[in-house]
C-alpha positions in Angstrom: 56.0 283.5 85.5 53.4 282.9 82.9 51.3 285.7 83.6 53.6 288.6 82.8 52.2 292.4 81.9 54.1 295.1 80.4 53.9 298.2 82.1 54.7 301.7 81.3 57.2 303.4 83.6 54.4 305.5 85.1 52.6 302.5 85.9 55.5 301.2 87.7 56.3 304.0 89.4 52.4 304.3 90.5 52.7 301.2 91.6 55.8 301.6 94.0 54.1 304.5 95.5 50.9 302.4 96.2 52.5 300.2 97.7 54.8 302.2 100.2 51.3 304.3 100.8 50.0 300.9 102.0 53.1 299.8 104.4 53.6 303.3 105.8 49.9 303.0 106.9 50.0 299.5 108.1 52.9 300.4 109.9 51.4 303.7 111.3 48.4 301.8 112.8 50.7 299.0 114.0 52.2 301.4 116.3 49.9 303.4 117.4 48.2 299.8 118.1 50.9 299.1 120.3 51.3 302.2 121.9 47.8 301.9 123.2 48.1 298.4 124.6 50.8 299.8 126.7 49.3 303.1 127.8 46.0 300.4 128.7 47.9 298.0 130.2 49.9 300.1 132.3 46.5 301.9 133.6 44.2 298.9 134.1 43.1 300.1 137.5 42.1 303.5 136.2 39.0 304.1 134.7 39.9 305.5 131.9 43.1 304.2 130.2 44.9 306.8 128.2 45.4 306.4 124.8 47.0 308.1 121.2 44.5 310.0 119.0 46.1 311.4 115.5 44.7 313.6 114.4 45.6 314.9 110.5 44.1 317.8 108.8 45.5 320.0 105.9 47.6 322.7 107.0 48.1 325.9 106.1 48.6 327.0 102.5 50.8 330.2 101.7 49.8 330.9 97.9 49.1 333.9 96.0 45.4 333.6 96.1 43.1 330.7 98.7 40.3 329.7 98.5 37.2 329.6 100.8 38.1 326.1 101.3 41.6 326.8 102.2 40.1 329.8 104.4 38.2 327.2 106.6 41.5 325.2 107.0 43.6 328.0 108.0 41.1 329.2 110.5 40.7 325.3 111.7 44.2 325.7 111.9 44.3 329.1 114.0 41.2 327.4 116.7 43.7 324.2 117.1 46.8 326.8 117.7 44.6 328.7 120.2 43.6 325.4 122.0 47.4 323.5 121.9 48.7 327.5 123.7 46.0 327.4 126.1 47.1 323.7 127.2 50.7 324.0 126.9 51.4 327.6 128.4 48.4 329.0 130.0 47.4 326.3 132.1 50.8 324.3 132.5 52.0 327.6 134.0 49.2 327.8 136.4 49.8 324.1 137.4 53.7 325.1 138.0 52.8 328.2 139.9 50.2 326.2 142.4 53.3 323.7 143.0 55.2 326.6 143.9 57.6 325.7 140.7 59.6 328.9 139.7 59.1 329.6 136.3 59.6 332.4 133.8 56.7 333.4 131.7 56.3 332.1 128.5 55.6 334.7 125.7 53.1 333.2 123.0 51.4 334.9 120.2 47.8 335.6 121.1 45.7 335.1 118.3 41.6 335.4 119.7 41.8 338.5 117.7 42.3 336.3 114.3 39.6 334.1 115.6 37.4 336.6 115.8 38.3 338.7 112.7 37.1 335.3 110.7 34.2 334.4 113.1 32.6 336.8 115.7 29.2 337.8 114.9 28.0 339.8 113.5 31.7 341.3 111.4 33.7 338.2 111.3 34.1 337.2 107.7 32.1 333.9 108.2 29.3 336.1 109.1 29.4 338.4 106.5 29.7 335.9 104.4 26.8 334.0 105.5 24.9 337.6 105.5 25.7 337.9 101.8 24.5 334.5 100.9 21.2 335.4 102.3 20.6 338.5 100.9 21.8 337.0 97.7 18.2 334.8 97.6 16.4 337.7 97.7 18.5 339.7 95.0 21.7 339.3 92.5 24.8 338.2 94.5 27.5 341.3 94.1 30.6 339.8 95.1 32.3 343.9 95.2 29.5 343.7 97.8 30.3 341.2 100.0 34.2 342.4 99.7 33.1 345.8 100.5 31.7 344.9 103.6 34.9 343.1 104.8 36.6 345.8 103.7 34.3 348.1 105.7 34.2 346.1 108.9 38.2 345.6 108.9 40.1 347.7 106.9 40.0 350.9 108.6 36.9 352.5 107.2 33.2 352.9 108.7 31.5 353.3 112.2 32.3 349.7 112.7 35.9 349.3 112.1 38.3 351.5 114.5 41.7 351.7 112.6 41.1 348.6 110.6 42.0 345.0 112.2 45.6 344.4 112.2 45.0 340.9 110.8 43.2 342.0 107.6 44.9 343.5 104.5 42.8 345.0 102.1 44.7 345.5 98.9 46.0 348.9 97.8 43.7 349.4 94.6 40.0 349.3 94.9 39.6 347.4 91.9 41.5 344.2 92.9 39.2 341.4 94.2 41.4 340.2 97.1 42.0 340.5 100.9 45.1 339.1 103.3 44.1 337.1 106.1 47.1 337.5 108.4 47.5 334.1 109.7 49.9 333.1 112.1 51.8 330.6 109.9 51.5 333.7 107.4 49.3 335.6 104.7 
């Protein structure tokens, strides 16, 4: 070939990935493609045919320190773990139990309380977050501020937090900048 380019190894190896990036997708959608034209075809009288929806989001992240970024993720994470349990045991039990199906219960790990320790109004982080970021247009932002008041609302200390929430950590010396979110996949 004529029309030859030299290519660092890098390049090359940029290359390859690109290109099994691309076929792994093509593929991908090809399937789920075909998937759906069964699940349609099969279902034709139905109104509604049923179908495959992916759906992809970042999971969680188990580092030394997160960001509010990766916060939002986990907690997306923790709302979509509450949501699959409730499907899968709570009502798939209920329909076993109405067909007179025998079953033993399934034990599952709760976690509304994490839910709410990030997003309940008016302690939830989220909201206290959100609080801070107000007040912080009407004076200096104090980020010792805004930890102290997740501290206060869920780390055992105040009218408002009764023996601390048992999915926060707060950190052991008062001067660290930190707090442990106790997520179900880890801290």
């Amino acid at each position: 070939c004529p029309h030859r380019i030299q290519l660092l190894p890098q390049q090359v190896m940029d290359g390859i990935k690109a290109l099994i990036k691309f076929m792994y997708s093509e593929l991908f959608c090809w399937l789920v493609a075909k998937i759906n034209e069964a699940h349609a075809a099969a279902r034709l009288n139905e109104a509604s045919a049923a179908f495959i929806g992916i759906l992809d989001i970042f999971g969680f992240e188990i580092m030394k320190t997160n960001s509010f970024e990766q916060l939002c993720i986990n907690f997306a994470n923790e709302v979509l773990q509450k949501q699959f349990n409730e499907y899968i045991f709570v009502r798939e039990q209920e329909i076993y139990a109405r067909e007179g199906l025998d079953t033993r219960e399934i034990v599952f790990r709760d976690n509304q309380g994490l839910i709410d320790l990030i997003s309940k109004k008016p302690v939830g982080i989220l909201p206290i977050c959100e609080e801070h970021v107000m007040l912080s247009f009407k004076r200096d932002a104090d980020n010792m501020a805004l930890l102290n008041a997740m501290h206060k609302a869920h780390g055992g200390e105040g009218p408002k937090s009764v023996g601390g929430n048992e999915f926060y950590l707060k950190p052991r010396f008062t001067s660290d900048p930190n707090f442990t979110v106790k997520h179900f996949a880890g801290d």
